[in-house]
N, C-alpha and C positions, 0 to 999 in steps of 0.2 A: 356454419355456426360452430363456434368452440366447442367440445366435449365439455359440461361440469364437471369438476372434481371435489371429493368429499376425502380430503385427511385426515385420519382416523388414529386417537388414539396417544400423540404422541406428547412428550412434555415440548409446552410452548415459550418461547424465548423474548416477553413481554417487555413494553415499558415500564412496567410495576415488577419486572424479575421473571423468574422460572416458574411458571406455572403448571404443576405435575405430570396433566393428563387434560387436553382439548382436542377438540374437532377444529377444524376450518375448512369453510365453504369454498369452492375457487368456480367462479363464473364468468367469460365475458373476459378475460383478464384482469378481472377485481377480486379482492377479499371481498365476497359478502356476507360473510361471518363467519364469530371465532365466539365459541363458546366451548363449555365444558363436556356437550353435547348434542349432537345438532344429527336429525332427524337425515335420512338419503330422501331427497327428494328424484321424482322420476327419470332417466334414464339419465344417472351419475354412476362414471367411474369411481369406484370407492377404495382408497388407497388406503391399505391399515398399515400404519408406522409405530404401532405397539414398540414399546423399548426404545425411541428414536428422538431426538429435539429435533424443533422444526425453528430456526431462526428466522427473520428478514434477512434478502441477499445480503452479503457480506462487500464492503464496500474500502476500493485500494485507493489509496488516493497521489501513490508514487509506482505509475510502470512506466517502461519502456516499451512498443509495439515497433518501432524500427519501420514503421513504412508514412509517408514515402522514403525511401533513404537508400535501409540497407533491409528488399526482404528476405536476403540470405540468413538473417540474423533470427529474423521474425515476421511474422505479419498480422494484420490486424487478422483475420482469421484464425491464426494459429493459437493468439495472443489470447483471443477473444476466449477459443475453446479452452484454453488451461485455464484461464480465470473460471470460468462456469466450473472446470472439474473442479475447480479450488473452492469452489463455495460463491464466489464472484456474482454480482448480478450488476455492480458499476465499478468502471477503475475508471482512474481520472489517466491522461497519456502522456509522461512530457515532453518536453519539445526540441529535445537536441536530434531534427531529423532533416532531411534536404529534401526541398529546400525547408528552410524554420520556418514556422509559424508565427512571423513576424509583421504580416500583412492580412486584409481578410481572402486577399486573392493566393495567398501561400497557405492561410487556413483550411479555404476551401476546398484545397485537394485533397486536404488529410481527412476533412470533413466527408466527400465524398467514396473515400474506399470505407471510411467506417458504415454510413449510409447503406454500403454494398454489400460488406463481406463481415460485419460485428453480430455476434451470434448475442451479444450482451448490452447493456449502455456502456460506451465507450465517451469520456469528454475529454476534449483535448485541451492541453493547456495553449496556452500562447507566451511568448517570451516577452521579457522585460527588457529585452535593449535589440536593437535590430539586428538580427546575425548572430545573438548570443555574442557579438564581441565585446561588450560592457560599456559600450561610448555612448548610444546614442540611444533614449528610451523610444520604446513605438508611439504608435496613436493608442493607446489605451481605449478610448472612447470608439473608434471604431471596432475597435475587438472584442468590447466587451461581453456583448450578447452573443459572440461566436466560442466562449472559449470557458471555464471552469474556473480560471484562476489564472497568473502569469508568472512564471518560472523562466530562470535561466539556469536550468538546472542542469550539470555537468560541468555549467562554471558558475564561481562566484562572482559575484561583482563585485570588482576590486577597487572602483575610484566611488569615493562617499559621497559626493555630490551628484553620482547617477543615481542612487540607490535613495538617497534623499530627495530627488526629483519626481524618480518612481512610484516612491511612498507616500508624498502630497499629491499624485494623478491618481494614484487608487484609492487615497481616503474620502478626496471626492467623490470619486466613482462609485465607493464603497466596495470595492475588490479585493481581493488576498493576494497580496505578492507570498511567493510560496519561493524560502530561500534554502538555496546549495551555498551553505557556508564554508570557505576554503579562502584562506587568504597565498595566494600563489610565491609570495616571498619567505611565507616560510615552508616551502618543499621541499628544496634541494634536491629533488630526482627520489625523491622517498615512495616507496610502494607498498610496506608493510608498517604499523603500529611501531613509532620508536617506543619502544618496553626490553623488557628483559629476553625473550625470543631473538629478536633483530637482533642485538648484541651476542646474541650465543651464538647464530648463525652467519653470522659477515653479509646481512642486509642492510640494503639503505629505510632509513627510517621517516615516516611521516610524524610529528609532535602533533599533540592535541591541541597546543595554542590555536594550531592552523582553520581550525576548527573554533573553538571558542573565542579566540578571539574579534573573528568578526562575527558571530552571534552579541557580543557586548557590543559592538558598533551599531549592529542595525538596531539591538533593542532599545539605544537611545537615539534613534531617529524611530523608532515607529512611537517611542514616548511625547518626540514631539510632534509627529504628523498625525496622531491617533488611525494609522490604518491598521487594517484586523492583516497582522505579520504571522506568518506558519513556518516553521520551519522544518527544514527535510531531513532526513535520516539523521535521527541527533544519535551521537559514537560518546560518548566524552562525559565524566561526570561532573568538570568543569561546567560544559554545558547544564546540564538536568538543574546544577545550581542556581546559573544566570536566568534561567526560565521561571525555576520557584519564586525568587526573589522580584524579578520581575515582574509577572501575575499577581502578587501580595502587592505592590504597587501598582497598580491599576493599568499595566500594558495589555493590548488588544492581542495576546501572541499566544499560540496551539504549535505544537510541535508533534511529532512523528517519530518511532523507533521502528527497526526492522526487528524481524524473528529471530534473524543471527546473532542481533547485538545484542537480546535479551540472554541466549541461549549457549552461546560459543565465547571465547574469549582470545587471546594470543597465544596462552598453552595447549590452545588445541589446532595451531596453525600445521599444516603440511607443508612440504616443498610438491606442492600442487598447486595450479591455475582455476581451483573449482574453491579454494581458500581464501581469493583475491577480488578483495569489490573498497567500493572509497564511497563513506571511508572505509579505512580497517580495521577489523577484529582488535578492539583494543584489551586493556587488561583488565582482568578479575574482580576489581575494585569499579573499574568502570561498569562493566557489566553489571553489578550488584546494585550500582546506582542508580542507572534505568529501571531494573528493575524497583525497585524502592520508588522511582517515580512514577513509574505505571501504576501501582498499588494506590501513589497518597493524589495521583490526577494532575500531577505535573505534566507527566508523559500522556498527552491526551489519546492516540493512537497508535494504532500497527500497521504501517503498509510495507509492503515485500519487498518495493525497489527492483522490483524483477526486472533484471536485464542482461537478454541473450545474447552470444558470441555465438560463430560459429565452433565445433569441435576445434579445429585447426589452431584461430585465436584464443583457444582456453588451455594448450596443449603445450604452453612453453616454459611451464613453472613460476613461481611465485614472481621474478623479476620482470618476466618478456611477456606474460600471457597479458590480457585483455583487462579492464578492470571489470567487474559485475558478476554477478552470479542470477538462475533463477530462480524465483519462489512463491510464485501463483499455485502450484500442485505441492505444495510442502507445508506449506503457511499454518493451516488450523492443525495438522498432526501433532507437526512438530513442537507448538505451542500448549495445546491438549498433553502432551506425552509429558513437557518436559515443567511448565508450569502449574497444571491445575492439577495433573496427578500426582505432581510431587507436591503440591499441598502452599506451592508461592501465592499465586493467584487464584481467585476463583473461576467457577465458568461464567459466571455474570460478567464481572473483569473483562473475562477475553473477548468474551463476545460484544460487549461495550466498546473496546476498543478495534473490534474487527468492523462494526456494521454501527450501532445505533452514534458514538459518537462522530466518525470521520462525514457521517452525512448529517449530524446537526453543524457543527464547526464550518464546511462547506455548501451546507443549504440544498443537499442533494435528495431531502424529503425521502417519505418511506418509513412503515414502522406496519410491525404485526396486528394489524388492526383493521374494521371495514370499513370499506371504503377504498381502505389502500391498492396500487397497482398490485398484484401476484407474483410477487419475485422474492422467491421464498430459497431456503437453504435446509435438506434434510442430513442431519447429522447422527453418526452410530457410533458411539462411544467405546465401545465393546467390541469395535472389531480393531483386530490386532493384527501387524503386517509388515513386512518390511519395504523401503521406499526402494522403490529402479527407476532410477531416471532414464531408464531404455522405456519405458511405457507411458513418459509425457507427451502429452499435448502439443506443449512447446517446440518450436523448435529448438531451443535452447536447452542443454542435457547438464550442466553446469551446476551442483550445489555439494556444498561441504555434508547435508544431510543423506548422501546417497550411501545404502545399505545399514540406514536407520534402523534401527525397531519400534516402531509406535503403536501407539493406540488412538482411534480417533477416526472416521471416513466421512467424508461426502459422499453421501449416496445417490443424491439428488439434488438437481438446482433448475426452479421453475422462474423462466422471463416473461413478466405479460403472462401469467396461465400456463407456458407452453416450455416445457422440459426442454432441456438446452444441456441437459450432463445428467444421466444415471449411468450408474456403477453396475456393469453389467455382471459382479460377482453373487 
């Protein structure tokens, strides 16, 4: 039988907001209650989190776990554990992995290492065209109930009438096509943000049409097929605009920012491999837009898009290294340090978009309340440190935030009741 737990003391991360100072009961792996107060009943462990917020797990809805494929990169294990240090209690998986997830019999394999080796909720997505090669959509209706969502994410889907095919099979379904916007003809071999950087340094440049502009194509196809359309790592303030305007006209469409794109911009690019993920780091103006749409609920979420290379592939500079970076063990610091303490956002904000929105928009259930499963996040505000990516989880060592200073820790993250990451400081 489970030990009870009794968390003691901490301010709680509510659907009515920040609540000062509560107790919650943890039994069975349920919330059996949360009040302001609550009595140790007989042989409970009593955890006092005086000074601490206790959230609901915080929930990604863009990683990469690399297996089956590549588990040199990562694995569901490894993947698993940085998420829980991160705060994690679900990340959704996407699906650029071998084989794809493009069958329930290709599902199932990836289904079964998470079954084995996921220290957390892992969902896998499933792809939108077979092979990720953009031709040919799957069985939808077989996959449904195997998978979170369906992404072809790494590519875009470049011809409109697959992406319109797609989008009338999962309105029916009632599914989230979950899109990697990149229209492939306008690349030309670009690796970095065409802005003022590219040009000072004799890189090739990616444009943000690349980007936007097939966000304006799928948004009037999900206008006519009304299916609930998400999109992935929005970069672009072109984009933030096509979204507002959109939603203000009654489209079914939630979008997604990373940490980096909130926080970093092209002036702060390196001729490093730990600078390079797609999209890229665009300009300061961009940046400020997301940000602005985080604030007014444009930008409905934050997921990390974490995705690990090996050392090797991240080690060849801005042109040759690998695209991705990771950010399951950086995610709340870095956001904590650089927006709620510098007074942008709030902590409701962040934590709105870390946990209680990405699982209302996806149906992934969960919220600090009883009844609820026990898959909680304890957070210390106050503790101040600097990030090494020598001390992740991941296998993946990769992020522009290494030898940060922040403020902000996970100290704890319970699955089901049962601790899955404390911070042994």
């Amino acid at each position: 039988m489970e030990r009870t737990l009794l968390l003691k003391g901490a301010s709680l991360s509510t659907e009515r907001g920040i609540l000062p100072r509560g107790d919650i009961l943890v039994a069975d792996g349920l919330i059996r209650a949360v009040a302001e107060s609550l009595s140790c009943p007989p042989d409970t462990q009593v955890i006092d989190l005086s000074g601490q917020v206790v959230s609901y797990g915080f929930a990604d809805l863009h990683v990469h776990f690399r297996e089956p494929g590549a588990p040199q990169k990562e694995t569901i294990l490894s993947g698993s554990q940085a998420a829980a240090r991160g705060g994690y209690t679900t990340v959704c998986a996407m699906p650029n992995l071998s084989p794809a997830p493009d069958t329930p019999e290709h599902i199932a394999l990836e289904q079964a290492i998470i079954d084995q080796d996921a220290c957390i909720q892992v969902l896998p997505y499933a792809t939108i065209t077979l092979g990720r090669a953009g031709k040919q959509v799957v069985d939808m209706e077989a996959l449904k109930g195997r998978c979170v969502a369906f992404s072809d994410d790494g590519s875009g889907v470049q011809r409109e009438e697959v992406m319109l095919q797609a989008m009338h099979r999962a309105a029916e379904l009632d599914c989230i096509i979950a899109a990697h916007c990149e229209d492939d003809t306008l690349l030309h071999g670009g690796y970095i943000h065409q802005g003022r950087w590219c040009a000072a340094h004799g890189h090739r440049g990616i444009c943000s049409q690349s980007e936007w502009g097939q966000i304006a194509r799928d948004l009037e196809l999900a206008a006519r097929t009304g299916c609930r359309y998400h999109i992935c790592h929005v970069s672009a303030k072109e984009s933030v605009a096509l979204v507002r305007e959109a939603k203000r006209s009654g489209v079914r469409v939630t979008c997604e920012t990373a940490p980096h794109y909130l926080t970093l911009c092209e002036d702060d690019l390196q001729e490093d491999g730990r600078f390079k993920m797609n999209p890229p780091l665009r300009s300061s103006e961009d940046r400020d837009a997301l940000l602005e749409g985080l604030r007014d609920g444009t930008v409905d979420a934050i997921a990390t898009d974490h995705a690990p290379h090996t050392a090797e592939e991240k080690s060849r500079g801005l042109e040759k290294s690998a695209m991705g970076i990771v950010g399951l063990e950086t995610a709340f610091p870095v956001l904590y340090t650089q927006l709620v303490k510098e007074g942008k956002i709030s902590l409701e904000r962040l934590l709105d978009a870390l946990c209680t929105t990405p699982r209302r928009i996806f149906r992934l259930g969960g919220a600090l309340r009883e009844g609820q499963k026990a898959n909680l996040t304890v957070l210390d505000l106050n503790a101040a440190y600097t990030i090494d990516s020598r001390l992740f989880l991941s296998k993946g060592h990769a992020t522009p935030f290494d030898g940060m200073s922040v403020q902000g820790a996970v100290r704890m993250t319970l699955m089901d009741g049962k601790t899955v990451w404390k911070d042994p400081a």
